[in-house]
VOKOL-715026 format. One record per residue (C-alpha): residue in three letters; x, y, z. Coordinates in steps of 0.05 Angstrom, whole numbers, plus 32768, in hexadecimal, padded with zeros to 4 digits. Layout:
N
ALAXYZ
...
//
This chain:
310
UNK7EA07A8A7DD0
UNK7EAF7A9F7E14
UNK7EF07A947E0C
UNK7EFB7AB87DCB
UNK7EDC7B007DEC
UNK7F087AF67E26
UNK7F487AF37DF3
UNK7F2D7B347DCD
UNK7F247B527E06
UNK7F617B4B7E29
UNK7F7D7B567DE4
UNK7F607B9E7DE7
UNK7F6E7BAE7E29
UNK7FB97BA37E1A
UNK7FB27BCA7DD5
UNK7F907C057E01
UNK7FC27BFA7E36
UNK7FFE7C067E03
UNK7FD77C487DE3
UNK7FD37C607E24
UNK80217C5B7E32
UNK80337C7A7DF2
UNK80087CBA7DF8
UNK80317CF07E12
UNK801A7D057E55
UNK80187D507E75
UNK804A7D527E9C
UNK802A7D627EE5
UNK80597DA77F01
UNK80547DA97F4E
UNK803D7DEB7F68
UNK80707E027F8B
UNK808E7E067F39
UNK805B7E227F20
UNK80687E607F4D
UNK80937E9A7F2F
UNK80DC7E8E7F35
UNK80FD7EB07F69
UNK81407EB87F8B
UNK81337EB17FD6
UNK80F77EA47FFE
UNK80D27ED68028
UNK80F37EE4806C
UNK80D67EE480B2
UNK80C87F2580B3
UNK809F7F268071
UNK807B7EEA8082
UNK806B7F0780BE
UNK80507F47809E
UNK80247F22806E
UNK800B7EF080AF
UNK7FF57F4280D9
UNK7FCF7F59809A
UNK7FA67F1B8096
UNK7F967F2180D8
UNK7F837F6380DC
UNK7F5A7F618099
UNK7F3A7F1F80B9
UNK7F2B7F4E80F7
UNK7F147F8A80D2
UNK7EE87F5B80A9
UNK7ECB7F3F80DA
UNK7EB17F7A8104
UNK7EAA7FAB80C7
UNK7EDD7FD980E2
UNK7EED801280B0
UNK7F23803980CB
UNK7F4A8051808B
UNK7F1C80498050
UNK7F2E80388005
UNK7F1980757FEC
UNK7F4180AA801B
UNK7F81806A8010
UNK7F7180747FC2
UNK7F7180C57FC9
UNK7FB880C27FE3
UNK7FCD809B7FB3
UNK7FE5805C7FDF
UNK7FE0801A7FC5
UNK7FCC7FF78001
UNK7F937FD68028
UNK7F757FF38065
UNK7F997FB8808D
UNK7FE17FC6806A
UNK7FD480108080
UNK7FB1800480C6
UNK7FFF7FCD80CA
UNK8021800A80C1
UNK7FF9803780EB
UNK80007FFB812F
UNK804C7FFA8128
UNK8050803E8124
UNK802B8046815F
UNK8050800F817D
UNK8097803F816D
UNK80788075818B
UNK8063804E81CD
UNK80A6803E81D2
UNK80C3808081C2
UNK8093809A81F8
UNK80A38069822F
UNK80E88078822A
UNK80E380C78228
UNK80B080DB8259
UNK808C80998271
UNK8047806F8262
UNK801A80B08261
UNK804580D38223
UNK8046808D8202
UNK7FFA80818208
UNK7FF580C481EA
UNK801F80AD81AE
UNK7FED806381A1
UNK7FB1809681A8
UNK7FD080C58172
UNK7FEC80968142
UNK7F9E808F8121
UNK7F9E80D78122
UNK7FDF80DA80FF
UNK7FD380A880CF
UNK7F8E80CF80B3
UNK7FBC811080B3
UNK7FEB80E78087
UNK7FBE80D9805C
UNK7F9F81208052
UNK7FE1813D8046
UNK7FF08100800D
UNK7FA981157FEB
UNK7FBC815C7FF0
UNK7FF8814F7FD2
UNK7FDB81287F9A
UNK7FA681537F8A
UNK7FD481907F85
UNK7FFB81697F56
UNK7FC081557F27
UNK7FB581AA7F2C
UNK7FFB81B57F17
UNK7FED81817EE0
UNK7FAB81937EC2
UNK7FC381C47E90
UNK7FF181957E6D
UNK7FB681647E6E
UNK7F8E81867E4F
UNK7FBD819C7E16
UNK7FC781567E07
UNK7F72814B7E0D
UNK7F6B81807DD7
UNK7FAB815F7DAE
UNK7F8D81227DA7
UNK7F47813C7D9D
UNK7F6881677D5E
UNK7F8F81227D4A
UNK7F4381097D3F
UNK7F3E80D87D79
UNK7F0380D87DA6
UNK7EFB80FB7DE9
UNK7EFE80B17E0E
UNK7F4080A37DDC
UNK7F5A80E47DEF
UNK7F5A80D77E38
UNK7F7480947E30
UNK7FAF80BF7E0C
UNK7FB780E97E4B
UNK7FB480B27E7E
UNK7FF180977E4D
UNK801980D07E48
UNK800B80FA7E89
UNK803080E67ED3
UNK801280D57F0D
UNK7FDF80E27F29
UNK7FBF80FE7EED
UNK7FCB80C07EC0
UNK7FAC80987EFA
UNK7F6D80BC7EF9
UNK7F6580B77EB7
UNK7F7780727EAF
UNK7F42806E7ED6
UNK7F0F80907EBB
UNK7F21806F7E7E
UNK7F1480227EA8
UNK7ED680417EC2
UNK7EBF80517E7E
UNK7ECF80157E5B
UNK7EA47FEA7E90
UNK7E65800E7E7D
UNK7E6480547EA9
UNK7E52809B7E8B
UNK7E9980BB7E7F
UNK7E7480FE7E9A
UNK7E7080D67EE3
UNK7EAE80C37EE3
UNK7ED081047ECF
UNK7EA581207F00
UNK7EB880F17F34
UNK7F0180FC7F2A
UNK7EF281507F38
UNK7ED481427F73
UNK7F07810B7F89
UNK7F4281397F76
UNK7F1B817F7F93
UNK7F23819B7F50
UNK7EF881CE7F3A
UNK7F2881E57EF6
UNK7F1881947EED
UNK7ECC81A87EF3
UNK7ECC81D77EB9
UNK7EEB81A37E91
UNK7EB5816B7E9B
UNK7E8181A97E98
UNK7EAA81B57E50
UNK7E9C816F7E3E
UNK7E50816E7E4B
UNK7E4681AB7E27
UNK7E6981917DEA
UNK7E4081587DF1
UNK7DFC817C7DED
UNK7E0981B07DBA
UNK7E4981967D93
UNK7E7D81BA7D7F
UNK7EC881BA7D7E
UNK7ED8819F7DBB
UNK7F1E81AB7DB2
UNK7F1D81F47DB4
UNK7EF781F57DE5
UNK7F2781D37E18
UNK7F5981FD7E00
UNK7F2F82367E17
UNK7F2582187E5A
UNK7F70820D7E5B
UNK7F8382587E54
UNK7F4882657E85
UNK7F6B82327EBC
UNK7FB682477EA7
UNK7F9D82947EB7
UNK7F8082827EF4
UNK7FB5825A7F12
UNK7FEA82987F03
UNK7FB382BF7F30
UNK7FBE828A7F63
UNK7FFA828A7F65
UNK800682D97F6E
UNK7FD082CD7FA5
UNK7FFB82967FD1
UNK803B82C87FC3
UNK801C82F37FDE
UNK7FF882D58017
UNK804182AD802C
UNK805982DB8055
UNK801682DC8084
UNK801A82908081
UNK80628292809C
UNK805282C880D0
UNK801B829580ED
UNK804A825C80ED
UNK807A82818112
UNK804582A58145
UNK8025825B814D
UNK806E8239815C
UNK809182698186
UNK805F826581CC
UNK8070821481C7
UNK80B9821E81B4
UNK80CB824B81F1
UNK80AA821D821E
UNK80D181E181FC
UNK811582088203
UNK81018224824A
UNK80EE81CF825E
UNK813781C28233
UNK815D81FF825B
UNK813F81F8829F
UNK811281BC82AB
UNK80F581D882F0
UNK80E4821C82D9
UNK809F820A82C1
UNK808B81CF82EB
UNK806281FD8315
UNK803081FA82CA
UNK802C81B582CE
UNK8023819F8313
UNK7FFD81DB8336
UNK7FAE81E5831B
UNK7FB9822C830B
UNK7FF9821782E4
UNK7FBE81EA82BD
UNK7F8E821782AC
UNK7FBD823F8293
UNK7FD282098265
UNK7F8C81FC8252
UNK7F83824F8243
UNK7FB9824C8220
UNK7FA5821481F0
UNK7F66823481E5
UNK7F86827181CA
UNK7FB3825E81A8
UNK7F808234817C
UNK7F528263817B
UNK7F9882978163
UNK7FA48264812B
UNK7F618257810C
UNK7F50829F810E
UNK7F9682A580E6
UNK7F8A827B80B7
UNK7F40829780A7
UNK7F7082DA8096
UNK7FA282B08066
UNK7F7A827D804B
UNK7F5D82AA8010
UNK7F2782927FE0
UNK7F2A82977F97
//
């Protein structure tokens, strides 16, 4: 009897044996093929990119350093971290070191490491100035297409997902975003007011304002952003009679602000002894200082007179 289970048995085992071989196995990819194909590998000076920003987002992580934050990185429209900006910010300080050293010596080129922060947050102001102007520029044409597709009989959310398709950047990036934020559960009134006050817009304002109202009391919402349209396109042609206008005083300033440090560059350029005695006697530097301190006080008081309100 013994003997008889210990044939079947080895009987099955072979059957199960011989299943096994003729089932078609997945065929096991190594990982290196599963990657995307590619041409050429990374070179050194890639890798060694990608090996700094690890480190510094290990280092930033670690001590909760926020020097360049995602929102003001986000406002200028850069699509990086705050370690691929803070890489950018370290060699450009390490350019100007150099640059320094070689011009003037270590005191000009521990000026330059000390600015390059400074420079980089000025960077990014101008970007977000930049992109906000643009979404000003662009708001009229959004809003024809808003009140388009309302007309067309889409929804308000279906009409902004219309805009963020149709519209360039940086308005269809708002949008698109507004439309994300939306779709994961937020009020659309937040997020169209988050986008005025991200973008400084206060035509945008009316239009959110527009939104609510319609909300509340109905209506056709449609001709009512058309209304707000005209209102905005009247506006900006005031604005821009206004900074006509107001150009010439701007380019008065520039030139009153530039020509003290550009006849003292020229004179250094001309005749480098002629104004050492300002730089190495202590009268010489406090008339530097008095100097500084006018001329600042000069160019904010000029630009209290230019910088009209409307």
């Amino acid at each position: 009897m013994f003997l008889t289970m210990g044939v079947v048995l080895v009987v099955a085992s072979a059957i199960l044996a011989g299943v096994a071989a003729l089932i078609p196995r997945t065929p096991t990819v190594p990982l290196d093929r599963r990657q995307p194909f590619r041409t050429e590998s990374d070179s050194q000076l890639t890798r060694f990119a990608g090996s700094a920003v690890q480190t510094i987002e290990r280092f930033l992580a670690s001590r909760n350093v926020r020097l360049f934050n995602r929102e003001a990185l986000e406002n200028a429209g850069l699509r990086l971290s705050q370690a691929d900006f803070l890489l950018l910010v370290i060699i450009g300080a390490f350019v100007g070191a150099l640059v320094g050293l070689v011009v003037a010596g270590p005191l000009l080129a521990l000026l330059f490491v000390l600015a390059a922060p400074l420079v980089g947050h000025l960077v990014l102001g101008f970007l977000a100035g930049k992109r906000r102007a643009k979404f000003d520029e662009q708001l009229g044409d959004t809003l024809q297409l808003l009140s388009g597709s309302l007309r067309a009989g889409h929804s308000i959310l279906r009409a902004i997902d219309a805009a963020a398709n149709e519209s360039q950047a940086p308005t269809s990036e708002e949008m698109r975003r507004v439309v994300s934020e939306t779709s994961l559960g937020r009020d659309l009134l937040s997020s169209l007011n988050d986008t005025a006050e991200r973008m400084r817009n206060e035509d945008f304002v009316w239009v959110s304002q527009a939104i609510q109202i319609n909300r509340e009391v109905g209506g056709n919402l449609a001709e009512v952003l058309d209304q707000v349209n005209e209102t905005i396109r009247e506006r900006s042609e005031i604005k821009g009679h206004i900074k006509a206008l107001a150009a010439e005083g701007k380019f008065s300033a520039y030139i009153l602000m530039a020509l003290p440090i550009g006849i003292v560059a020229m004179l250094m350029l001309v005749n480098p002894g002629y104004m050492n005695k300002m730089f190495t006697t202590p009268l010489g530097w406090i008339l530097v200082v008095a100097s500084v301190i006018l001329m600042t006080i000069g160019g904010l008081w000029m630009r209290k007179i230019i910088d009209l309100k409307f």
